[in-house]
DSSP file (Angstrom, degrees, kcal/mol; ACC not computed):
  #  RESIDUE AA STRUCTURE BP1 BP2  ACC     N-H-->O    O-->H-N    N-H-->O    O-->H-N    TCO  KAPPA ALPHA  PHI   PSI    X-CA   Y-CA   Z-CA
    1    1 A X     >        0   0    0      0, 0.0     4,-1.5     0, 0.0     5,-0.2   0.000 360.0 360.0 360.0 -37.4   39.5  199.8   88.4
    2    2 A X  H >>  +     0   0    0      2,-0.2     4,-2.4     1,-0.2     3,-0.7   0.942 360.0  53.1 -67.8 -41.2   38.9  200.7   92.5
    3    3 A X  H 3> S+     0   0    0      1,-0.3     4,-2.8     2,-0.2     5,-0.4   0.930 110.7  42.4 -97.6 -54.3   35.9  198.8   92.0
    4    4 A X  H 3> S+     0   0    0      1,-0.2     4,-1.5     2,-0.2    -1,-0.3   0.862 112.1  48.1 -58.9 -42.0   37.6  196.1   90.7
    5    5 A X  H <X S+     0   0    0     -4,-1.5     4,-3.4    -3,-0.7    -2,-0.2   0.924 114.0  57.0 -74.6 -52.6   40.6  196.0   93.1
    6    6 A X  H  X S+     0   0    0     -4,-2.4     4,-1.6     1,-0.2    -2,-0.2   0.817 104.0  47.7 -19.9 -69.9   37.6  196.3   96.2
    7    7 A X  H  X S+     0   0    0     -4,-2.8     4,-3.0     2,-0.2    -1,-0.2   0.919 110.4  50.3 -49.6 -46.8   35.7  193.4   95.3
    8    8 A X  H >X S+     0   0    0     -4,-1.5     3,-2.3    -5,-0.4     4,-0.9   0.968 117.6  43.2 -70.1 -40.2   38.9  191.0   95.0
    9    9 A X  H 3X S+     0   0    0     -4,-3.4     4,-1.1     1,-0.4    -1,-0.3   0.796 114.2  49.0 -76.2 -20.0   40.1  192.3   98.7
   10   10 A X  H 3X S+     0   0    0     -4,-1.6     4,-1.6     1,-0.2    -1,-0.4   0.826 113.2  48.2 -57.6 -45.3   36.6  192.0  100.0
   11   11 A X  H << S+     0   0    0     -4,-3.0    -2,-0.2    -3,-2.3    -1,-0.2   0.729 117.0  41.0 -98.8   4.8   36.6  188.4   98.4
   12   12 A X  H  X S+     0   0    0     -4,-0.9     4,-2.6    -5,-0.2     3,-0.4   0.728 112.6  50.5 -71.6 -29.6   40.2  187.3  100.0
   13   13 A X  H  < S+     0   0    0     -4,-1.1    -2,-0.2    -5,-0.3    -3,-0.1   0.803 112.3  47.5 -94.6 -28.5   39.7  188.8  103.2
   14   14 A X  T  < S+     0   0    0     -4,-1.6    -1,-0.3     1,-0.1    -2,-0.2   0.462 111.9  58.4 -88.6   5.4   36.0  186.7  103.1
   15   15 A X  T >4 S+     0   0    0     -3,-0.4     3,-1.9     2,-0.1    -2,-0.2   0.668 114.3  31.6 -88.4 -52.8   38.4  183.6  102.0
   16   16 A X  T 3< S+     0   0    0     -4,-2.6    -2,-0.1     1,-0.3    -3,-0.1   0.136 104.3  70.7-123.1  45.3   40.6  183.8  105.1
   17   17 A X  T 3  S+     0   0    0      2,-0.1     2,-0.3    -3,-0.1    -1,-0.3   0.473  84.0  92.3-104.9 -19.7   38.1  184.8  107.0
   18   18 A X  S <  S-     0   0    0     -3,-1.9     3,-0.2     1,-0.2    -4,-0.0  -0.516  87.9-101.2 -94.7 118.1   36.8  181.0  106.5
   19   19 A X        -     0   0    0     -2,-0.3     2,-0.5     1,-0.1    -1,-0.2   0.250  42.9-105.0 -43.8 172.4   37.8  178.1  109.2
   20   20 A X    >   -     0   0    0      3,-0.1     3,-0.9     4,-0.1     2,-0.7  -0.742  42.2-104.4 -96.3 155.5   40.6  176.0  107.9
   21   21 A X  T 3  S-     0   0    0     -2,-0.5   109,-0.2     1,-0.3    -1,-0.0  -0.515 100.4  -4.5 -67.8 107.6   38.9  172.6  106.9
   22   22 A X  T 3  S+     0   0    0     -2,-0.7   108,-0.7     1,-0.1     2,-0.4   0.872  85.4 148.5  69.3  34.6   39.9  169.9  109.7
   23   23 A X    <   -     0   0    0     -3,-0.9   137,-0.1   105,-0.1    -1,-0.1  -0.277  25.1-175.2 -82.9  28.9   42.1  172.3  111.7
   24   24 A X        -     0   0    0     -2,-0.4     2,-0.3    30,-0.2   136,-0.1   0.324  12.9-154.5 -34.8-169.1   41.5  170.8  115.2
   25   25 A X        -     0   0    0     28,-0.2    27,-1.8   134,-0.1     2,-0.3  -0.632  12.5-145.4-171.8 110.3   43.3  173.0  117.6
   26   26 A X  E     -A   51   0A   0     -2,-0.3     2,-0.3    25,-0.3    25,-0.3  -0.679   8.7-154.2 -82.4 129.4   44.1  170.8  121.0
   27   27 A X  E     -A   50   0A   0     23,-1.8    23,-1.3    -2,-0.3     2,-0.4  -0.749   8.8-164.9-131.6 133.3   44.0  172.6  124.1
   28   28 A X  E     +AB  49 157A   0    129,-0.7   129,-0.6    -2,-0.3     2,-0.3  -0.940  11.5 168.9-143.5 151.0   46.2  171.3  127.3
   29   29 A X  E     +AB  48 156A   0     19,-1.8    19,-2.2    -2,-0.4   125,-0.1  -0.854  65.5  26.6-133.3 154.8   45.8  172.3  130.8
   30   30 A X  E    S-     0   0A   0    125,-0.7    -1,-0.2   123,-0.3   120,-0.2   0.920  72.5-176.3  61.1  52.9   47.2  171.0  134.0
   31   31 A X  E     +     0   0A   0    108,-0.2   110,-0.6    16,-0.2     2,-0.2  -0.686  23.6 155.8 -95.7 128.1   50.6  169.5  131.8
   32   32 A X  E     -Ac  46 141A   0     14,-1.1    14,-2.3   108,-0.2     2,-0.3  -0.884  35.8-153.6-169.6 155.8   52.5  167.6  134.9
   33   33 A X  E     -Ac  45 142A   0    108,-1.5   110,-2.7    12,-0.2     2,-1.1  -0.885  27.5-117.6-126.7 142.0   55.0  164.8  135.3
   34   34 A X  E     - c   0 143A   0     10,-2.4   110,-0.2    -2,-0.3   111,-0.1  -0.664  35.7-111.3 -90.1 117.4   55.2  162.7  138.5
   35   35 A X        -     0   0    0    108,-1.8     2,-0.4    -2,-1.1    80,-0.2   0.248  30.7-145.3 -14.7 156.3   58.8  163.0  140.4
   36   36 A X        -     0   0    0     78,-1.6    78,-0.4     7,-0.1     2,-0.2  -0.994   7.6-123.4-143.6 151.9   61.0  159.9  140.3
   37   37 A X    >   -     0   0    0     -2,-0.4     3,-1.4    76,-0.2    78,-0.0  -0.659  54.1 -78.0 -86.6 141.6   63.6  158.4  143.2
   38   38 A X  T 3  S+     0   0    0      1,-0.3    -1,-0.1    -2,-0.2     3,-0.1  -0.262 125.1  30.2 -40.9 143.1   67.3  157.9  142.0
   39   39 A X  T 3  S+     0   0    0      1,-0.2     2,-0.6    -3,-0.1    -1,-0.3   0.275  88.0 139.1  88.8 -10.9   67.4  154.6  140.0
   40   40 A X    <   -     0   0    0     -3,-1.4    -1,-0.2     1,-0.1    69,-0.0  -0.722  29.5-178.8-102.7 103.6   63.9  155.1  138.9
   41   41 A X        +     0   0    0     -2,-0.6    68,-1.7    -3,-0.1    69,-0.5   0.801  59.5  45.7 -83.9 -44.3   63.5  154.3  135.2
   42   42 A X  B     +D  108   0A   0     66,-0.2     2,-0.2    67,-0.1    66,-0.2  -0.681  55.4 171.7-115.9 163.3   59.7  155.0  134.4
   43   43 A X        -     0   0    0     64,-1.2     2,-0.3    -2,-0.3    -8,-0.1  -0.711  27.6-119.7-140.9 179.5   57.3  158.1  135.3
   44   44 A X        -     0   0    0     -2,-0.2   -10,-2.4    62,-0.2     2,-0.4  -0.892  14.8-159.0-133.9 137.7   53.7  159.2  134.3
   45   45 A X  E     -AE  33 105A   0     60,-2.2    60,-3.1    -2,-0.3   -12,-0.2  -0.999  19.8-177.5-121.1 125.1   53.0  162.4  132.5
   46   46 A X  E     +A   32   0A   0    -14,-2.3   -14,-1.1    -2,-0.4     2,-0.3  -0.903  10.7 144.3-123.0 152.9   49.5  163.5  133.0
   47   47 A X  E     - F   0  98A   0     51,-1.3    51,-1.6    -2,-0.2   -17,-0.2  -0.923  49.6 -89.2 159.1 151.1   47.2  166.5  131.7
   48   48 A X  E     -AF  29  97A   0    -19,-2.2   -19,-1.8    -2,-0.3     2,-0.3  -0.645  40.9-157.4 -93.1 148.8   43.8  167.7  130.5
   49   49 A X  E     +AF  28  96A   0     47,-1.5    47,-1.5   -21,-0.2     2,-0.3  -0.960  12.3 179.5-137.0 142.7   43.4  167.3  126.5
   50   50 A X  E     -A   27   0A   0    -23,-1.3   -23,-1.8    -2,-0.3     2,-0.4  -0.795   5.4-175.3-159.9  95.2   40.9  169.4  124.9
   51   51 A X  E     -Ag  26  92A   0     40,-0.5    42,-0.8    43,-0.3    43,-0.3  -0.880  19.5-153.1-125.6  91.4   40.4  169.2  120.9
   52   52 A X  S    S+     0   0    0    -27,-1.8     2,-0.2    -2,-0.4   -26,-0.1   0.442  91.4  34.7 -51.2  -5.0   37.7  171.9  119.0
   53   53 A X  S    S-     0   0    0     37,-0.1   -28,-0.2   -31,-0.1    40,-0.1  -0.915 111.6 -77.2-138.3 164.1   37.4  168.9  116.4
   54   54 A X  S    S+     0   0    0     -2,-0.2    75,-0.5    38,-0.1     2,-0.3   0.001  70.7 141.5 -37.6 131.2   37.4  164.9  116.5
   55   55 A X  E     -H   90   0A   0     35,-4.8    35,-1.3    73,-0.2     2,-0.3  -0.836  38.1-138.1-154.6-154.1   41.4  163.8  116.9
   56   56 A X  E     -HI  89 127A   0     71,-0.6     2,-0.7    -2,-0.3    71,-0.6  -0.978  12.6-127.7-172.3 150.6   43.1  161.5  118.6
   57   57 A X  E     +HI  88 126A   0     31,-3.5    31,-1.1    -2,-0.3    69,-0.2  -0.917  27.0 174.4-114.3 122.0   46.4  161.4  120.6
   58   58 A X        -     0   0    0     67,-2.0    68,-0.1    -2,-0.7    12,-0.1   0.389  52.0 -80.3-129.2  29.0   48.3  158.5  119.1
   59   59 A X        -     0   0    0     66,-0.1    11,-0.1    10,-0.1    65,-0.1   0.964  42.5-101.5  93.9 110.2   51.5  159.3  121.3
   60   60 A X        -     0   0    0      9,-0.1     2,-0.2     7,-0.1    64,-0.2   0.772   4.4-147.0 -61.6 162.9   54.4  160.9  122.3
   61   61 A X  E     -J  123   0A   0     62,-1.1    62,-0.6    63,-0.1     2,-0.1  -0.682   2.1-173.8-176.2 167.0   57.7  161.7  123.1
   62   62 A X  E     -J  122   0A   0      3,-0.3    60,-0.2    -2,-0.2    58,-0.0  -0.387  33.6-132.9-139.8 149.1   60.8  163.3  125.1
   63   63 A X  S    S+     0   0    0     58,-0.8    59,-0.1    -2,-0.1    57,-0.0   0.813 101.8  63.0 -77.2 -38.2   64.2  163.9  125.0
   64   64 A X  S    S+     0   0    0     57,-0.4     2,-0.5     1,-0.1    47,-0.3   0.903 103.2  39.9 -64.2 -34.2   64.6  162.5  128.6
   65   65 A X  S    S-     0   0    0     45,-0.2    -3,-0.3     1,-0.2    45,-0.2  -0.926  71.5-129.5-130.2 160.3   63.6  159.1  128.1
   66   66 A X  S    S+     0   0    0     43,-1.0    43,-0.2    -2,-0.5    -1,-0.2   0.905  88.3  24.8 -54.1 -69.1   64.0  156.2  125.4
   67   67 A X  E     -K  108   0A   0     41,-2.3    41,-1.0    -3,-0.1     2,-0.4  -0.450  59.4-173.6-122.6-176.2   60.8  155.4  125.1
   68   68 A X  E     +K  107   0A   0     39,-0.2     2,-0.3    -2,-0.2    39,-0.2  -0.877   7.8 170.9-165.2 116.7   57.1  156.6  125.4
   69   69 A X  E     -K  106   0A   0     37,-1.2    37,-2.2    -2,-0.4     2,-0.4  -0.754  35.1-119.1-130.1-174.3   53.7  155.2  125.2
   70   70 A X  E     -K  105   0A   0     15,-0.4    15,-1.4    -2,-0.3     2,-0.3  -0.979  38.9-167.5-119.2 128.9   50.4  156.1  125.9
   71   71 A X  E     -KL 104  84A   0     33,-2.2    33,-1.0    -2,-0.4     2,-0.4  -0.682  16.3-155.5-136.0 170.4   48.7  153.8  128.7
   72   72 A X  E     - L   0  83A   0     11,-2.6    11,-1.4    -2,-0.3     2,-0.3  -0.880  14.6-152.1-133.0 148.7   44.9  153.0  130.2
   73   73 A X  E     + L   0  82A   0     -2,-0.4     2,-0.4     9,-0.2     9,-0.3  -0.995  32.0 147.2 -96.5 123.4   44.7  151.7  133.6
   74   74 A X  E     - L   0  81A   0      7,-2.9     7,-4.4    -2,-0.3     2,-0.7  -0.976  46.7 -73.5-150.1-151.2   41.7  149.7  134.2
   75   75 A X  E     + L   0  80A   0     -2,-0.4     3,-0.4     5,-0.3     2,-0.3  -0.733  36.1 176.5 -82.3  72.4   40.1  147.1  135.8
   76   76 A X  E >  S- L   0  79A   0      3,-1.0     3,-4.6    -2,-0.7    -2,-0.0  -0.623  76.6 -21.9 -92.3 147.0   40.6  143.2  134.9
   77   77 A X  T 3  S-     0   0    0     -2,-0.3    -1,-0.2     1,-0.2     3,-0.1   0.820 128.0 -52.7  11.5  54.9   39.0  140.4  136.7
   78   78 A X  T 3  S+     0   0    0     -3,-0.4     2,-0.4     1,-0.2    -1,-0.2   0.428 119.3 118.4  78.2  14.4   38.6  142.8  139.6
   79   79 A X  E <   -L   76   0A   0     -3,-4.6    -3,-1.0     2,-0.0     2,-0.3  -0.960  69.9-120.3-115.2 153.1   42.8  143.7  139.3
   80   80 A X  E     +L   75   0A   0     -2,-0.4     2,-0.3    -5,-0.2    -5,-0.3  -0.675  43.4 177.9 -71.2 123.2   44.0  146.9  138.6
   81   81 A X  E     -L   74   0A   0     -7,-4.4    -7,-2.9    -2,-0.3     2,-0.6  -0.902  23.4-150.3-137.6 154.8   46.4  146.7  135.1
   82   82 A X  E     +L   73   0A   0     -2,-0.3     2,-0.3    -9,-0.3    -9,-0.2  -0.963  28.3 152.4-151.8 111.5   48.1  148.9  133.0
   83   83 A X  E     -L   72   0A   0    -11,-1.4   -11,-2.6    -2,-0.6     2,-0.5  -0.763  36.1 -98.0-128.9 164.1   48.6  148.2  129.1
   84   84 A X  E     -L   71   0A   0     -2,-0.3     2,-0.3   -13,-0.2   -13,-0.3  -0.899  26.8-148.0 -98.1 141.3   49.0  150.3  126.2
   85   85 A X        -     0   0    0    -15,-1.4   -15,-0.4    -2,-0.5     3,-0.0  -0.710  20.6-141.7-100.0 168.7   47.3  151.6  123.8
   86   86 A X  S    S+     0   0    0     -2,-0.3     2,-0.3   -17,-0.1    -1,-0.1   0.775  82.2   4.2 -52.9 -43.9   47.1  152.6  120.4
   87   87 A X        -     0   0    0    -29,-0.0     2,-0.3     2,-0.0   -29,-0.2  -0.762  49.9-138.9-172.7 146.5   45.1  155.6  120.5
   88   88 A X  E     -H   57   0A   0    -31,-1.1   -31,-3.5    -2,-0.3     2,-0.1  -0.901  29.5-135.9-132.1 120.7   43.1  158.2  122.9
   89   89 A X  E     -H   56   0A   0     -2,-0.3     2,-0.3   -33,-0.2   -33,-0.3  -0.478  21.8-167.9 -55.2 137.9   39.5  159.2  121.2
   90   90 A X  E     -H   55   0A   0    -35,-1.3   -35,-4.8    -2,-0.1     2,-0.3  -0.906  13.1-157.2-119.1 114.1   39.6  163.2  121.8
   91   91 A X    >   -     0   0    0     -2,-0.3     3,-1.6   -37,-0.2   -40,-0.5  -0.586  28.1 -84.5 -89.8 132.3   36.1  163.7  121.0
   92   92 A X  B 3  S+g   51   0A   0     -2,-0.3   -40,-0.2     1,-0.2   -38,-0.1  -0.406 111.4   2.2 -59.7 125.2   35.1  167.6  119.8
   93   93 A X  T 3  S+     0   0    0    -42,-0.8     2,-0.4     1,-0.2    -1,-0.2   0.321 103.8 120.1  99.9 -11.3   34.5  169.8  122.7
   94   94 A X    <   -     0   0    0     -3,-1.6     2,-0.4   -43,-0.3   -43,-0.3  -0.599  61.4-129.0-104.7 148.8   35.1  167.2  125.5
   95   95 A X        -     0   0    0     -2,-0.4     2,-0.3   -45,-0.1   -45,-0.2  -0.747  23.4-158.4 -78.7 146.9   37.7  167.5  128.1
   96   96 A X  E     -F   49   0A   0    -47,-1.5   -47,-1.5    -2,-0.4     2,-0.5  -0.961   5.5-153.7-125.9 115.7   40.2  164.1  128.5
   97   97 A X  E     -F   48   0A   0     -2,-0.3     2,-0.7   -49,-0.2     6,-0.4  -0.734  11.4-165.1 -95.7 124.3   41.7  163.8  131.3
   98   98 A X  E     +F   47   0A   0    -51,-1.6   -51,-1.3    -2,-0.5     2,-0.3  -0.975  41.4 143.8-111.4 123.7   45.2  161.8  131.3
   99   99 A X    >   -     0   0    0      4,-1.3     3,-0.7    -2,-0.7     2,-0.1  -0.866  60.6 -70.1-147.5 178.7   45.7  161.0  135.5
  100  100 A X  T 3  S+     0   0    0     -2,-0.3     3,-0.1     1,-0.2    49,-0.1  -0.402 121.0  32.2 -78.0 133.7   46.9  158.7  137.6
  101  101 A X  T 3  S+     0   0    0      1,-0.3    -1,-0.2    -2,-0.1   -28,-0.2   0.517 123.4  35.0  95.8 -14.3   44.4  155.6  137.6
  102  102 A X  S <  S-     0   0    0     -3,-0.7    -1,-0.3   -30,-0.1     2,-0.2  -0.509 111.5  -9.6-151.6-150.8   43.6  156.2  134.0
  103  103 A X  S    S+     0   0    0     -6,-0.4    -4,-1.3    -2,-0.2   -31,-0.2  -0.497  72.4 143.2 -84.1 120.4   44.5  157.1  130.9
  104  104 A X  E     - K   0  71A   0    -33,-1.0   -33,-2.2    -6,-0.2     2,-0.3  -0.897  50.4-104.6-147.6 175.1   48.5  158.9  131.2
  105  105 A X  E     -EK  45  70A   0    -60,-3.1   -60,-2.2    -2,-0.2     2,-0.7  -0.783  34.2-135.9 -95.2 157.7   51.6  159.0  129.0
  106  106 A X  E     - K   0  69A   0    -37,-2.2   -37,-1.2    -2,-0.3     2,-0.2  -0.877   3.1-145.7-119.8 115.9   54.4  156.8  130.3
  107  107 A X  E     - K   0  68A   0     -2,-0.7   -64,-1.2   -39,-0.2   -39,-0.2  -0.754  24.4-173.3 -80.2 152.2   58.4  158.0  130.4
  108  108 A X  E     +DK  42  67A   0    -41,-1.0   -41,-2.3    -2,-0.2   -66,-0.2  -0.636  60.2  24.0-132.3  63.8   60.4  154.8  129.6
  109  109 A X  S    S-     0   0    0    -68,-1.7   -43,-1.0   -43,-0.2     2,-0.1   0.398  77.6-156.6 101.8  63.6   64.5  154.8  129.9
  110  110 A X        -     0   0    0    -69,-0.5   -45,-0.2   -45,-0.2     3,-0.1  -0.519   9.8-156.9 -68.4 155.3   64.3  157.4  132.1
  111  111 A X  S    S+     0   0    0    -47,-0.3    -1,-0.2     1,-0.2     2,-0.1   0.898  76.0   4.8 -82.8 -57.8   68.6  159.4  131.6
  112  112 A X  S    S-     0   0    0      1,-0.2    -1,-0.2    -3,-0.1    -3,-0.1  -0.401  92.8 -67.9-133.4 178.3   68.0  161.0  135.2
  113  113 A X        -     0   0    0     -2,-0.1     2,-0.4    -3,-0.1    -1,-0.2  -0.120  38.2-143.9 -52.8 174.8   66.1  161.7  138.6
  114  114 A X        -     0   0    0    -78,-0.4   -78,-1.6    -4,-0.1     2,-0.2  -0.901  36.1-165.6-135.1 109.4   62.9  163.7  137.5
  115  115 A X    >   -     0   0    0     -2,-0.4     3,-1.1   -80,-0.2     2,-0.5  -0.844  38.0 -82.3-113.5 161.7   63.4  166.1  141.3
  116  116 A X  T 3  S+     0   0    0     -2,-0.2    27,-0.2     1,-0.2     3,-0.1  -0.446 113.9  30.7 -37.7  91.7   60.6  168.2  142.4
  117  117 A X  T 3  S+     0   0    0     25,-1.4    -1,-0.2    -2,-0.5    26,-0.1   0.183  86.2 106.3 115.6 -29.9   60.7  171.8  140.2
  118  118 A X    <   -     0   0    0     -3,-1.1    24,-1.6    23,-0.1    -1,-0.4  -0.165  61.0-140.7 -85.6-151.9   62.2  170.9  137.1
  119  119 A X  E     - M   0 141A   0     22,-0.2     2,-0.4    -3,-0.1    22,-0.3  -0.998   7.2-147.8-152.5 135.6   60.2  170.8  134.3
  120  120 A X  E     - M   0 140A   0     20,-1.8    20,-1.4    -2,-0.3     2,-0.5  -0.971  15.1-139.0 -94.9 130.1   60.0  168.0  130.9
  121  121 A X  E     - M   0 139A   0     -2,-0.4   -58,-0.8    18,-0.2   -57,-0.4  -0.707  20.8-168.0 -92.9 136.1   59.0  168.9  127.7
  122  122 A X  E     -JM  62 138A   0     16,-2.6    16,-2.3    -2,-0.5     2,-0.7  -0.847  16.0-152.8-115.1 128.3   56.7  166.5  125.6
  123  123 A X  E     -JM  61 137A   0    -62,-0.6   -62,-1.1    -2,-0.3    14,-0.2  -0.949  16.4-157.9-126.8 139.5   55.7  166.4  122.2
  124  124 A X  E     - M   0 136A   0     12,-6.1    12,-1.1    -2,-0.7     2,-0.3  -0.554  12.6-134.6 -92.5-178.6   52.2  164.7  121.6
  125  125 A X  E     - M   0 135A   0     10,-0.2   -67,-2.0    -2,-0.1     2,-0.6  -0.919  28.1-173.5-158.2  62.2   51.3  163.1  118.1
  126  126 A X  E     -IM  57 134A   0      8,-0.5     8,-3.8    -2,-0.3     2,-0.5  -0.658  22.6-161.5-103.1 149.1   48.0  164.1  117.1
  127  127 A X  E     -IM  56 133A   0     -2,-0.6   -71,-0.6   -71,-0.6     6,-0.2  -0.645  20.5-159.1-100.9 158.6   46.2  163.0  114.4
  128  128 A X    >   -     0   0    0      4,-1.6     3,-2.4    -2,-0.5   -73,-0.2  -0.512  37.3 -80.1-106.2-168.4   43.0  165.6  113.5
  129  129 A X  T 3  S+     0   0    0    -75,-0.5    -1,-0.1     1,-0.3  -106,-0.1   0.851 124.4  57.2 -28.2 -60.5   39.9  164.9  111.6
  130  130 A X  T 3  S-     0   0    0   -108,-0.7    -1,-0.3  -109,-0.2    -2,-0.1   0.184 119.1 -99.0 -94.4  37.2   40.9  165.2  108.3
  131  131 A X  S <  S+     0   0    0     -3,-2.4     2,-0.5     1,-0.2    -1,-0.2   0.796  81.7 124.2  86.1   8.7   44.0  162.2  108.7
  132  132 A X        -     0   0    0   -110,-0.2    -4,-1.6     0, 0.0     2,-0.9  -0.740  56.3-131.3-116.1 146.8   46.7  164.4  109.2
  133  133 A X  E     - M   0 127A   0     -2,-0.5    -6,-0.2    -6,-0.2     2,-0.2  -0.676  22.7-179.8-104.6 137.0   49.1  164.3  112.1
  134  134 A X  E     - M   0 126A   0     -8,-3.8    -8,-0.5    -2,-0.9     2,-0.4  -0.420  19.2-134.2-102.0 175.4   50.2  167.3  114.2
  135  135 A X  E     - M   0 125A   0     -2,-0.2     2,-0.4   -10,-0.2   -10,-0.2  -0.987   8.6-158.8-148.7 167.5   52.6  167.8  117.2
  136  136 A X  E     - M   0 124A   0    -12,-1.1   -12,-6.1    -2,-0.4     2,-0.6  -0.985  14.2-140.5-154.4 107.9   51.6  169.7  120.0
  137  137 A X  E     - M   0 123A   0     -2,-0.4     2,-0.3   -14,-0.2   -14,-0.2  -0.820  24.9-172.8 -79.4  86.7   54.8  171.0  122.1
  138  138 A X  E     - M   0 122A   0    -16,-2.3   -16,-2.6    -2,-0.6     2,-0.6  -0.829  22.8-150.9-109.4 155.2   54.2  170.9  126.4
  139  139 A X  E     - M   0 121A   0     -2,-0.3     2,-0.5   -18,-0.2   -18,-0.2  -0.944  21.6-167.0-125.5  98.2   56.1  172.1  128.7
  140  140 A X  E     - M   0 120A   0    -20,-1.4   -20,-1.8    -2,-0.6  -108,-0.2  -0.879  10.7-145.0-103.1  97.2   55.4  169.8  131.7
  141  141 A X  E     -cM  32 119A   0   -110,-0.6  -108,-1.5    -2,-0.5     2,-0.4  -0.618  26.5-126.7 -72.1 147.0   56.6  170.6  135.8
  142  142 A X  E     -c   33   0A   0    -24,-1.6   -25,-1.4   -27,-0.3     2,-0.2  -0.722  34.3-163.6 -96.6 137.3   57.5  167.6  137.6
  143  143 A X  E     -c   34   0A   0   -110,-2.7  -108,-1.8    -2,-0.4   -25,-0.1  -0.532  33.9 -55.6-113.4 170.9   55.4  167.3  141.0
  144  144 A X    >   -     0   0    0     -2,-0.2     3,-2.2  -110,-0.2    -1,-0.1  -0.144  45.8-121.0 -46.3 132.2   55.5  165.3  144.3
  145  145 A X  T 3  S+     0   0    0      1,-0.3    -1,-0.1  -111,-0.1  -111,-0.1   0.850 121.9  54.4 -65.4 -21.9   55.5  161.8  143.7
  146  146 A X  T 3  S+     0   0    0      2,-0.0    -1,-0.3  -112,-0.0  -112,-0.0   0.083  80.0 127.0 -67.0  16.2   52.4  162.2  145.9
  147  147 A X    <   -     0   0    0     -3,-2.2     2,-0.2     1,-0.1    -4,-0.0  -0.383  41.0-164.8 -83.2 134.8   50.8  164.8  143.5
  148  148 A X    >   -     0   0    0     -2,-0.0     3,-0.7   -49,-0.0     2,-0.3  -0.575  37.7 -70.7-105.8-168.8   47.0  163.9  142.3
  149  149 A X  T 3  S+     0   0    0      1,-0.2   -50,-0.1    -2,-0.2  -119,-0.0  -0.758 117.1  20.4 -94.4 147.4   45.3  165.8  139.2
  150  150 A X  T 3  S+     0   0    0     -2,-0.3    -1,-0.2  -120,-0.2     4,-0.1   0.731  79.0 118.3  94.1  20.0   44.4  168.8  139.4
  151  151 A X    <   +     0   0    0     -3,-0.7    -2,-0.1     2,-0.1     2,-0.1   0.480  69.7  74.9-121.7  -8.8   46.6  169.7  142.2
  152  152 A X  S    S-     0   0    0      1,-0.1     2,-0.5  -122,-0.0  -120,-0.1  -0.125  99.5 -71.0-112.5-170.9   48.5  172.6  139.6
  153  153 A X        -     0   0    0      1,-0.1     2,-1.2    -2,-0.1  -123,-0.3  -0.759  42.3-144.1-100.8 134.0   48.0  175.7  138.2
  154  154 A X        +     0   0    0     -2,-0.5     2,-0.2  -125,-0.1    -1,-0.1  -0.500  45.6 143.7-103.2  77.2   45.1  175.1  135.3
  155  155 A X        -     0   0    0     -2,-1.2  -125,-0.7     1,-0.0     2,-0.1  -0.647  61.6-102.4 -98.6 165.2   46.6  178.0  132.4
  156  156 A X  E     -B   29   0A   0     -2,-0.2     2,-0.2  -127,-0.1  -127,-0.2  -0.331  41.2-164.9 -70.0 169.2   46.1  176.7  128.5
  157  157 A X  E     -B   28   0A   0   -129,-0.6  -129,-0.7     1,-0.2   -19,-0.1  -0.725  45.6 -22.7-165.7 127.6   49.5  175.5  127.4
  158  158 A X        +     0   0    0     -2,-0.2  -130,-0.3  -131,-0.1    -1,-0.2  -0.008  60.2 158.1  59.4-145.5   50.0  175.0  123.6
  159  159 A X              0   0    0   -132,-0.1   -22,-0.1    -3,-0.1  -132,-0.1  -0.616 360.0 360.0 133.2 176.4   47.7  174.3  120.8
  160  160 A X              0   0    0     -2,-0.2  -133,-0.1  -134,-0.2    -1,-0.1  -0.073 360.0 360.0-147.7 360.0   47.2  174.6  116.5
């Protein structure tokens, strides 16, 4: 009977010892919002995204403002432009940098001022490998409307 009871806890404990199947686990670092002027409707929220399987960020959103998308800058017939997208690739293992100039989330119907020192909280949308969508809770400080990336303190902040 010990023999018997042995094996099964030896074979549970080698069950959930065993990764979970499509369990990405999203990493963010540098979570920061740029400041806004009274009257100021829209922001950028920017941050490093960092996914231990294929995912995707398919987008966000906040209690402070109505809406939220996920945006690219680039380069068309040599002007700078600023769309949305559907989707951010987070490719396993690679860092993705959401910053200014590139790929950021966008506050939309901003309530209030965004001042220097308070903080927003964001929930991102991700979908992982296996099709499933997660959310992924950050806790964002609002910087200098002059703030670049990288300019904050780089600790992990959330993750699956």
């Amino acid at each position: 009977m010990k023999r018997t009871i042995a094996s099964s806890l030896f074979s549970l404990a080698a069950l959930l010892s065993l990764p979970t199947l499509a369990q990405a686990e999203v990493t963010v670092t540098d979570p920061w919002v740029r400041a806004t002027v009274p009257g100021q409707q829209a922001t950028g929220a920017f941050m490093v995204l960092k996914s231990t399987d294929n995912a995707q960020l398919l987008g966000a959103s906040s209690s402070l403002s109505k809406q939220v998308e996920v945006h690219e800058m680039a380069m068309d017939n040599e002007v700078m432009r600023m769309r949305q997208v559907e989707k951010i690739d987070l490719p396993a293992d690679t860092a993705v940098d959401l910053k200014p100039g590139g790929y950021h989330i966008m506050l939309l119907g901003l309530d209030k001022q965004l001042e220097v020192g308070s903080s927003v909280d964001l929930t991102l949308e991700i979908l992982n490998a296996a099709g499933q969508k997660e959310e992924l809770k950050v806790h964002a400080p609002v910087r200098a409307l002059n703030s670049k990336a990288g300019q904050g303190h780089h600790g992990a902040h959330g993750g699956h």
